[in-house]
C-alpha positions as CSV (number, residue, x, y, z in Angstrom):
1,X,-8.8,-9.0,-14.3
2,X,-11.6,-6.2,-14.9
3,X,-10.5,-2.9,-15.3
4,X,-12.7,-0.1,-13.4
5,X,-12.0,3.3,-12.0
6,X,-13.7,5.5,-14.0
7,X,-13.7,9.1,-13.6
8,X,-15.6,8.5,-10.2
9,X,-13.0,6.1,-9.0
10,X,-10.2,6.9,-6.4
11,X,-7.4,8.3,-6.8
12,X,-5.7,5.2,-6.9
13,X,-8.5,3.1,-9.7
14,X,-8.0,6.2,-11.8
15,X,-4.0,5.8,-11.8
16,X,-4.7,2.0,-12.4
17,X,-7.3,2.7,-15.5
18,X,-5.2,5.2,-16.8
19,X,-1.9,3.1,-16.9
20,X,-3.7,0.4,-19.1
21,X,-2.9,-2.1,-15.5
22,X,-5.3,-4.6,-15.4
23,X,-6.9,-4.8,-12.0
24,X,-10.1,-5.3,-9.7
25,X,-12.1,-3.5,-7.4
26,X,-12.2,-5.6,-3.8
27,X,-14.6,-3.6,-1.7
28,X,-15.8,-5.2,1.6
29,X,-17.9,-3.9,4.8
30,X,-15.7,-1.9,6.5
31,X,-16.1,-2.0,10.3
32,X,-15.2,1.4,12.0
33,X,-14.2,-0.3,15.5
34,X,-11.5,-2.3,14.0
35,X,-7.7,-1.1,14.3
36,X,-6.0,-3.5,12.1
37,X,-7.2,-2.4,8.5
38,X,-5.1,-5.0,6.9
39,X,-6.2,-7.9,8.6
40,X,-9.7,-6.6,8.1
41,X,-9.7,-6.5,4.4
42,X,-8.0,-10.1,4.6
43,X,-10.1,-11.8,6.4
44,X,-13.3,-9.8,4.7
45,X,-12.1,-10.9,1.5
46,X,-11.3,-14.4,2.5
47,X,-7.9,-13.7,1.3
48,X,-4.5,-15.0,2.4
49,X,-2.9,-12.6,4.8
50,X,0.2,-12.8,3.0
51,X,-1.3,-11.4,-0.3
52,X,-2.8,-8.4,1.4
53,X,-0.4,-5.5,1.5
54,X,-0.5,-2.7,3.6
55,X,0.9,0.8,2.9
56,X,2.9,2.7,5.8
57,X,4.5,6.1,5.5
58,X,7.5,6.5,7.6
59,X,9.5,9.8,8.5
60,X,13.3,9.4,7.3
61,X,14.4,13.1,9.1
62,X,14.7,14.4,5.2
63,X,10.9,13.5,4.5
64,X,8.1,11.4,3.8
65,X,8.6,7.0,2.2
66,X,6.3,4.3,1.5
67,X,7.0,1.1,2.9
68,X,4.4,-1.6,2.0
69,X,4.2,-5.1,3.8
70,X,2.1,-8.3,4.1
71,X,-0.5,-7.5,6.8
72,X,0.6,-10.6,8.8
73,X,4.1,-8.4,8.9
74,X,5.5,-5.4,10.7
75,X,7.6,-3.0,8.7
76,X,11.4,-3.2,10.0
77,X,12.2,0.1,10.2
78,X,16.0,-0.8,10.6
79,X,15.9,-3.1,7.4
80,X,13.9,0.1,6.1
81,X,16.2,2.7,6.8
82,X,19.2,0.7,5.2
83,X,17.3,0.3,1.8
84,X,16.8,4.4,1.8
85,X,20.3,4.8,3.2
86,X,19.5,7.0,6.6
87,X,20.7,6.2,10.0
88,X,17.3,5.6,10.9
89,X,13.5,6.2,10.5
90,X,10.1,6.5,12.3
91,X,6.7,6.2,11.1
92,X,5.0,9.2,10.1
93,X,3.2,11.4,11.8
94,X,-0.8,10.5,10.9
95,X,-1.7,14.1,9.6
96,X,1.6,14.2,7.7
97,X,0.5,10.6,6.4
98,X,-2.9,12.0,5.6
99,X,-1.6,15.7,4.0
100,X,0.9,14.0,1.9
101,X,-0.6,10.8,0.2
102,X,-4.1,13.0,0.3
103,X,-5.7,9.8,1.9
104,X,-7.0,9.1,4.9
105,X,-5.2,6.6,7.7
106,X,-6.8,2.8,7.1
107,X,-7.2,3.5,3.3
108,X,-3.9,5.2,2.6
109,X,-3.1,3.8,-0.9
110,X,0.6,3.4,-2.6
111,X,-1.1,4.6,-5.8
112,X,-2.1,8.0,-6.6
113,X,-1.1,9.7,-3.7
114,X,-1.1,13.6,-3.8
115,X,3.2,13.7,-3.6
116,X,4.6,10.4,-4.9
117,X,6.8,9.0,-2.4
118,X,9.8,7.1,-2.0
119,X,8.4,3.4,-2.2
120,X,9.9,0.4,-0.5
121,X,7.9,-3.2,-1.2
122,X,8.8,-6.2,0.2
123,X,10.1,-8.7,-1.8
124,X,7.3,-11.3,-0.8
125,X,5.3,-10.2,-3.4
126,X,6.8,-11.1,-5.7
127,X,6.3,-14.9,-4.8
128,X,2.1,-13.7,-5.9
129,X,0.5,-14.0,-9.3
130,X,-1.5,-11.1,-7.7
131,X,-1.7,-8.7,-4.4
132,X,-3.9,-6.6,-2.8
133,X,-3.2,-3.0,-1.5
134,X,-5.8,-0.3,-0.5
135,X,-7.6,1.2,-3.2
136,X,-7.5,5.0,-1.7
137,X,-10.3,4.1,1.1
138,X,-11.4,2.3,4.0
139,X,-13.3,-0.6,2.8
140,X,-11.6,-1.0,-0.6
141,X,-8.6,-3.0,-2.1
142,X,-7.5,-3.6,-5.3
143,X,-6.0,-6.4,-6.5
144,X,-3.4,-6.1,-9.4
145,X,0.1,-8.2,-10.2
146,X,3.3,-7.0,-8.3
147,X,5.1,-6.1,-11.5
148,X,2.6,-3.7,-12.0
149,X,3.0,-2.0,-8.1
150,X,6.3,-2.1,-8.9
151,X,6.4,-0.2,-12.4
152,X,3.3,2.4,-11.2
153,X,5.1,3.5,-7.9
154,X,8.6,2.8,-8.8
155,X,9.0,0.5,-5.8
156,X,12.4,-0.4,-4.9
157,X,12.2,-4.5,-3.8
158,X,13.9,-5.1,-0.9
159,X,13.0,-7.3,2.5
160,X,11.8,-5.0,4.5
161,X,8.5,-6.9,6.4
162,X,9.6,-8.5,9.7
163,X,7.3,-11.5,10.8
């Protein structure tokens, strides 16, 4: 894998590049009319759907978390809420999303957010040499191994996608 993310990079590619974590740049034509970012990138990138990742900030009532899932997933916030240990959880408000991570909604990215965040990743990525996950905009991934998520965000692994 190519290392990029210069000093004009995201957020995100500058985390990456300063780590040492080896990693590439996946950009693709971003459509403004589509909702589904994830799927987007997927099927852009004419990658497996299952390999894409997508990065969700949920409200626990005593802050801000990261859960990140397969794109082909939803986040079970039950299964969610039992990993962080609270009764139970919403997602996010969008402008808290936005404020918090410092990036905008569709291209939120688990790496070099503004306030690092409590971060959940499912456990199916693991079963990847290599995943996908926004790159700190709309219209950008990078692709990197799970181990390296894990170490960078300080993930916990747990099941937390529902299919």
């Amino acid at each position: 894998m190519a290392r990029h993310g210069g000093p004009r990079g995201t957020p995100a590619t500058r985390v990456l590049a300063a780590a040492g974590v080896p990693f590439t740049e996946r950009p693709y034509p971003h459509d403004p009319a589509v909702a589904s970012f994830g799927r987007e990138a997927a099927e852009a990138l004419g990658v497996d759907p299952a390999r894409v990742f997508k990065t969700l900030v949920v409200d626990t009532g005593a802050g801000l978390a990261v859960g990140i899932v397969p794109v082909d997933a939803t986040l079970d916030l039950k299964r969610m809420a039992a990993v962080l240990g609270v009764k139970r959880m919403g997602m996010a408000d969008v402008n808290d999303s936005e404020r918090v991570t410092g990036y905008v909604a569709g291209g939120i990215s688990p790496l070099g957010q503004r306030r690092r965040l409590t971060t959940v990743l499912d456990a199916t990525a693991l079963d990847h040499d290599t995943v996908l996950v926004s790159g700190g905009r709309r219209g950008f991934d990078v692709e990197l191994r799970p181990d390296d998520l894990v170490t960078l965000t300080s993930a916990v692994i747990a099941v937390v996608a529902a299919r």
